[in-house]
VEXTI-961357 format. One record per residue (C-alpha): residue number from 1; z, y, x. Coordinates in steps of 0.05 Angstrom, whole numbers, plus 5000, padded with zeros to 4 digits. Each point is the difference from the previous one (the first is absolute). Layout:
N
@balo=NUM&c3=Z&c2=Y&c1=X .
...
***
This chain:
215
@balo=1&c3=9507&c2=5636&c1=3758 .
@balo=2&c3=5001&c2=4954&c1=4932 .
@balo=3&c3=4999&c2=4937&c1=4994 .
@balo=4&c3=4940&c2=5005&c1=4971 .
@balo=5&c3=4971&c2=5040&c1=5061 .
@balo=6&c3=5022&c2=4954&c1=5043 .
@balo=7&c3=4972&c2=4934&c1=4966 .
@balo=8&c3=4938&c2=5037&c1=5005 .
@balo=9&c3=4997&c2=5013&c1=5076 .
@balo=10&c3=5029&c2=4920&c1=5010 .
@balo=11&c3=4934&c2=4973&c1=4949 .
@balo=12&c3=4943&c2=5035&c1=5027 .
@balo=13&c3=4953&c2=4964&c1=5046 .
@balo=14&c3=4952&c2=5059&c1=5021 .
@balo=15&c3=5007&c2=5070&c1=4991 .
@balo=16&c3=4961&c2=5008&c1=4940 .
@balo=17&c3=5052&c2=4966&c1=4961 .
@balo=18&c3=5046&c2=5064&c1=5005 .
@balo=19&c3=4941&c2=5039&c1=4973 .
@balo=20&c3=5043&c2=4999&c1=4932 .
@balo=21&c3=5027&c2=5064&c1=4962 .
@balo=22&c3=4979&c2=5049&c1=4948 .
@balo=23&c3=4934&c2=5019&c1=5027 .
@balo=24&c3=4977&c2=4933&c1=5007 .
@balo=25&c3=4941&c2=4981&c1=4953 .
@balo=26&c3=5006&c2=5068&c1=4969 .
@balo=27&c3=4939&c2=5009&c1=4969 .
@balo=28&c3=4943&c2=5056&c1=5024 .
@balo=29&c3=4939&c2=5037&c1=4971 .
@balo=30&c3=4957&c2=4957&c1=5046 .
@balo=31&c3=5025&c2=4936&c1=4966 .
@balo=32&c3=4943&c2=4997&c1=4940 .
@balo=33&c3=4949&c2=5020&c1=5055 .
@balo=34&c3=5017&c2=4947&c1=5056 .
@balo=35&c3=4950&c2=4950&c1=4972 .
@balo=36&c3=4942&c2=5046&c1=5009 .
@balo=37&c3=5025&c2=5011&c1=5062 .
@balo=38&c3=4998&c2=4921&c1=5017 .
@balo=39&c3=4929&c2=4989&c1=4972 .
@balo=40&c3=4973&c2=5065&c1=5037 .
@balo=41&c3=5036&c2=4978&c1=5062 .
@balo=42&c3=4965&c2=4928&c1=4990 .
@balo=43&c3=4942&c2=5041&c1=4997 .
@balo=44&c3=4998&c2=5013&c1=5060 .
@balo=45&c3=5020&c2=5078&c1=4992 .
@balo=46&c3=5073&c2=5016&c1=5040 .
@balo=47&c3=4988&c2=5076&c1=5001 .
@balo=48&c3=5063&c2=5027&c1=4965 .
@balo=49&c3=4966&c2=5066&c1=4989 .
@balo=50&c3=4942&c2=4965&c1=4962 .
@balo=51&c3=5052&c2=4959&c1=4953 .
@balo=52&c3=5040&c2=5056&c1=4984 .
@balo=53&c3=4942&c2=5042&c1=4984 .
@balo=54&c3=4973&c2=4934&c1=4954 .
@balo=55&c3=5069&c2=4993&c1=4963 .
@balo=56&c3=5010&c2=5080&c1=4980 .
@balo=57&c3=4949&c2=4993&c1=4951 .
@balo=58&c3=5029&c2=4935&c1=4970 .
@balo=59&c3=5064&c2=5039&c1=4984 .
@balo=60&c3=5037&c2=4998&c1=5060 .
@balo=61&c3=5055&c2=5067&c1=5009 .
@balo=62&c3=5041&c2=4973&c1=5075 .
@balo=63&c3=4981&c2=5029&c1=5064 .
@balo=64&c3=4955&c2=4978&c1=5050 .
@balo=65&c3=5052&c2=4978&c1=5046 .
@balo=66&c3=5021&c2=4948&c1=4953 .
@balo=67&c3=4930&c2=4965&c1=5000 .
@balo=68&c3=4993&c2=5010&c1=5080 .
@balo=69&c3=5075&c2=4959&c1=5011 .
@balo=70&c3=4969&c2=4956&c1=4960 .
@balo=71&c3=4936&c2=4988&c1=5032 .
@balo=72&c3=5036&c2=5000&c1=5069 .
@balo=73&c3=5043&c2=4951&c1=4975 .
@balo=74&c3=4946&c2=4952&c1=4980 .
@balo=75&c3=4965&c2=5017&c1=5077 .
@balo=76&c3=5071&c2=4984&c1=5037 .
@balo=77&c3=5021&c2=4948&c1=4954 .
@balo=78&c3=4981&c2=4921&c1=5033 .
@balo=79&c3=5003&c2=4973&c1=4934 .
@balo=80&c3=4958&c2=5029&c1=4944 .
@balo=81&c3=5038&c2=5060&c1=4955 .
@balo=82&c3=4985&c2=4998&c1=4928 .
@balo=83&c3=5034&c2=5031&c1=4928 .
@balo=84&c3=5053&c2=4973&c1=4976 .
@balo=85&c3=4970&c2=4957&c1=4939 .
@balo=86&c3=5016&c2=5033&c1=4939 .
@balo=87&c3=5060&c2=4964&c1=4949 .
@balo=88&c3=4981&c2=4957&c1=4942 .
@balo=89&c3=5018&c2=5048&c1=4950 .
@balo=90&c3=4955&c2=5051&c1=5029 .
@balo=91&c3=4934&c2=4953&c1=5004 .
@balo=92&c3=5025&c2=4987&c1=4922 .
@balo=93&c3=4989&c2=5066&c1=4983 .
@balo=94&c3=4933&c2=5002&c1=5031 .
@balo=95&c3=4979&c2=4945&c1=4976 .
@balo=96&c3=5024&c2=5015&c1=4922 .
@balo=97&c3=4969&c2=5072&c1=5010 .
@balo=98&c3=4925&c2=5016&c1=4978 .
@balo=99&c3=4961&c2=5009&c1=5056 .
@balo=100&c3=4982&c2=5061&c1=4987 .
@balo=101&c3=5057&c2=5023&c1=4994 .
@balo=102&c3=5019&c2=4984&c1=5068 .
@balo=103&c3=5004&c2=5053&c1=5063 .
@balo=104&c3=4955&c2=4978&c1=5052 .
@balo=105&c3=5046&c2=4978&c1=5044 .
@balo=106&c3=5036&c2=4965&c1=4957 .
@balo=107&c3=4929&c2=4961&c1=4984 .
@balo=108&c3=4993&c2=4988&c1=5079 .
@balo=109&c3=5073&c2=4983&c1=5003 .
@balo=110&c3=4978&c2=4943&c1=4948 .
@balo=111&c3=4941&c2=4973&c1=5018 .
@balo=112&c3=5029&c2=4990&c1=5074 .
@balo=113&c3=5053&c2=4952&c1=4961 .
@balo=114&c3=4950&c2=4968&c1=4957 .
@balo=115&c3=4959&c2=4985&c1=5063 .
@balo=116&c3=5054&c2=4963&c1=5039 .
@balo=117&c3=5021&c2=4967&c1=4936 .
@balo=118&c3=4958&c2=4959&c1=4964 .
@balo=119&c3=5037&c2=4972&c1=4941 .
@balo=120&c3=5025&c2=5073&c1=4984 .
@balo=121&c3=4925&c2=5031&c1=4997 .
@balo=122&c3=4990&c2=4934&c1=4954 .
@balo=123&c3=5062&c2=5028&c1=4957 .
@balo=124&c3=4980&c2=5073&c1=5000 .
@balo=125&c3=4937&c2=4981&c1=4965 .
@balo=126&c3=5031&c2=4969&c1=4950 .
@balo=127&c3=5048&c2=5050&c1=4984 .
@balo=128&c3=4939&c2=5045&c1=4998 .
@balo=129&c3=4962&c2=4961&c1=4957 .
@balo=130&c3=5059&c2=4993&c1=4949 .
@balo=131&c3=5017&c2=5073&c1=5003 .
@balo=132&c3=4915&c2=5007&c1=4975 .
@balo=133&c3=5016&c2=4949&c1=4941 .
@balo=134&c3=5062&c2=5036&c1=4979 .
@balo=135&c3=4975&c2=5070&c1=4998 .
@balo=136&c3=4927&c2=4994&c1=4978 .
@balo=137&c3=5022&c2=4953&c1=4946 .
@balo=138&c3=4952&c2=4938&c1=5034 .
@balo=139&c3=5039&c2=4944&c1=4974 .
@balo=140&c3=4952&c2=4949&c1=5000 .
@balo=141&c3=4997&c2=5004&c1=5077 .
@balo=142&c3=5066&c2=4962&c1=4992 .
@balo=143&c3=4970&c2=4924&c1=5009 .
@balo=144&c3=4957&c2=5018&c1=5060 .
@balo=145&c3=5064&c2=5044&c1=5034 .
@balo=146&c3=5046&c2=4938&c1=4989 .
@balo=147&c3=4957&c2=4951&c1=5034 .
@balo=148&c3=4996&c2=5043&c1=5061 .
@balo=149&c3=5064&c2=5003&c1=5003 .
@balo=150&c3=5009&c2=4932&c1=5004 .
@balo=151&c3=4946&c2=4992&c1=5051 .
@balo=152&c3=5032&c2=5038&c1=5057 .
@balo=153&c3=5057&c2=4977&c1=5039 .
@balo=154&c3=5053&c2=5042&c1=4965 .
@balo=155&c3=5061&c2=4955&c1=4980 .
@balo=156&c3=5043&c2=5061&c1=4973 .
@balo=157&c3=4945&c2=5018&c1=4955 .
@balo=158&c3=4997&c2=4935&c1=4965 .
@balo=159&c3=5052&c2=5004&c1=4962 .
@balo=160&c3=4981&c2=5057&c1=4967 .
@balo=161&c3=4925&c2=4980&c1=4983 .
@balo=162&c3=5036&c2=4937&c1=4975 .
@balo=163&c3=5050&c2=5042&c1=4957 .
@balo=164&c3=4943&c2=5046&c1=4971 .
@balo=165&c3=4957&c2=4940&c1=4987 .
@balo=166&c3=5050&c2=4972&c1=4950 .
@balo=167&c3=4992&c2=5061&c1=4961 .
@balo=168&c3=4918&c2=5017&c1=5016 .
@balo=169&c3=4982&c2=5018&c1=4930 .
@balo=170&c3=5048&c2=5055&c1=5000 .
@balo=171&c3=4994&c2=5025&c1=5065 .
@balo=172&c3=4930&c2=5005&c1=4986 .
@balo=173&c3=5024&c2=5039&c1=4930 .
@balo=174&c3=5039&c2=5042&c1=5041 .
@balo=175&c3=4945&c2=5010&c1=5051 .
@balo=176&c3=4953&c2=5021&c1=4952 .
@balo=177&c3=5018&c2=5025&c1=4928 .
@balo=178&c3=5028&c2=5074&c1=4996 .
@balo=179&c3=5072&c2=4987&c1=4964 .
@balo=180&c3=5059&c2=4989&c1=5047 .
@balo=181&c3=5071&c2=4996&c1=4987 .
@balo=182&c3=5018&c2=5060&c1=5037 .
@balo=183&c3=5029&c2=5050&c1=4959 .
@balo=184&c3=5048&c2=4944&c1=4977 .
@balo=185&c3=5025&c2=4987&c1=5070 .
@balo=186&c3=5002&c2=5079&c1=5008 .
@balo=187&c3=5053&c2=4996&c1=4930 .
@balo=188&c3=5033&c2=4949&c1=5035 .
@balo=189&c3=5018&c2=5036&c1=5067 .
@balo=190&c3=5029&c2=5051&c1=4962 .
@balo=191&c3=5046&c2=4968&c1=4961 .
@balo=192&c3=5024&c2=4963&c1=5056 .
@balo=193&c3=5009&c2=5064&c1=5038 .
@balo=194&c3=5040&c2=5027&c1=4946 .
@balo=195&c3=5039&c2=4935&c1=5001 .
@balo=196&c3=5019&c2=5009&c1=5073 .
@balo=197&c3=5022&c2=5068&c1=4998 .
@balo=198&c3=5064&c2=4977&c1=4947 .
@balo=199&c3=5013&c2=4953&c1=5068 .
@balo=200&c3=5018&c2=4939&c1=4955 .
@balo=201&c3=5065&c2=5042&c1=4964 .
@balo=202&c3=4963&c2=5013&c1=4932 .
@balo=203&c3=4978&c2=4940&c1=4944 .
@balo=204&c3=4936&c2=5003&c1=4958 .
@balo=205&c3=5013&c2=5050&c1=4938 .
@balo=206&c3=5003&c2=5043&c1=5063 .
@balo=207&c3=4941&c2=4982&c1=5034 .
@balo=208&c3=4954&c2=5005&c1=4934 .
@balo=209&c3=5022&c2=5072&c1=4981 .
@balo=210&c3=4978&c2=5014&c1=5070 .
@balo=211&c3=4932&c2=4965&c1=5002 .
@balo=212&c3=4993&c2=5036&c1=4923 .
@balo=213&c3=5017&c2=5067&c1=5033 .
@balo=214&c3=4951&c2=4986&c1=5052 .
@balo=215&c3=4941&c2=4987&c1=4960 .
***
């Protein structure tokens, strides 16, 4: 045995602390299902048969044994079993996402988060609401947005009403008048790009008959 091995045997208290290895938190097809699973078992419903007939539709492709060792699971289990709460990146993405846009399970996923979580529902509607302003041009929505901002309990999204309040009237310019400064920016990736491929061993006369060639 390693070290390593060894150290490992000498640390562990119960048995589950050996339960470590490559298939250890390897992630399953049931995974984006389990908190249907939770609110159906809550329900009252511990059929595995039922669930796994409720969950096909939804877009689930495992077997039925899956859903039945997990439902057994939850029956044997003294303590309650529920999903493994999904990272921070991955409620990002739902939350930066149009709803519509969303799977359903990923919307189910979500609103079990935003249910146990009250400052994040507060921060999703938010989000939501600025997405509206930027894309349907409704920048005099601005005032009324900033204010509820400041109302909730959000200290990390202070600082950024406070930074956009400095500049308000041209937030609200860009929130609202059709002219933005993209194509500029677009000009401006490229000729950085360009830039990086000479990997710092060419000087200017270089890089403008490149950006000339290029345009």
């Amino acid at each position: 045995m390693t070290s390593r091995t060894v150290k490992l045997f000498a640390d562990a208290a119960t048995p589950e602390d050996l339960f470590h290895g490559q298939w250890q938190g390897r992630p399953s097809k049931l995974d984006a299902f389990k908190p249907y699973l939770d609110d159906r078992w809550n329900q009252g419903c511990t059929n595995a048969w039922t669930v796994w007939e409720e969950i096909v539709p939804l877009g689930y492709q495992g077997s039925y044994q899956h859903v039945r060792a997990y439902v057994r699971e939850k029956r044997l289990s003294p303590g309650p079993v529920t999903a493994r709460p999904p990272s921070p990146r991955v409620v990002a993405g739902w939350i930066l996402r149009r709803p519509e846009s969303l799977t359903e399970t990923d919307r189910l996923r979500l609103k079990a988060v935003l249910v146990h979580c009250p400052e994040l529902d507060a921060l999703t509607g938010h989000v939501r609401s600025f997405d509206q302003m930027l894309t349907e041009r409704q920048g005099e929505r601005l005032p009324q947005w900033l204010d509820a901002v400041r109302q909730d309990n959000l200290p990390s999204l202070h600082p950024l009403a406070a930074g956009i309040d400095r500049d308000r009237d041209a937030v609200i310019a860009g929130l609202t008048l059709p002219w933005n400064s993209g194509v500029v920016e677009g000009h401006v990736n490229r000729i950085k790009m360009l830039k990086r491929q000479m990997f710092g061993r060419a000087g200017f006369h270089l890089l403008r008959k490149r950006v000339l060639l290029n345009s």
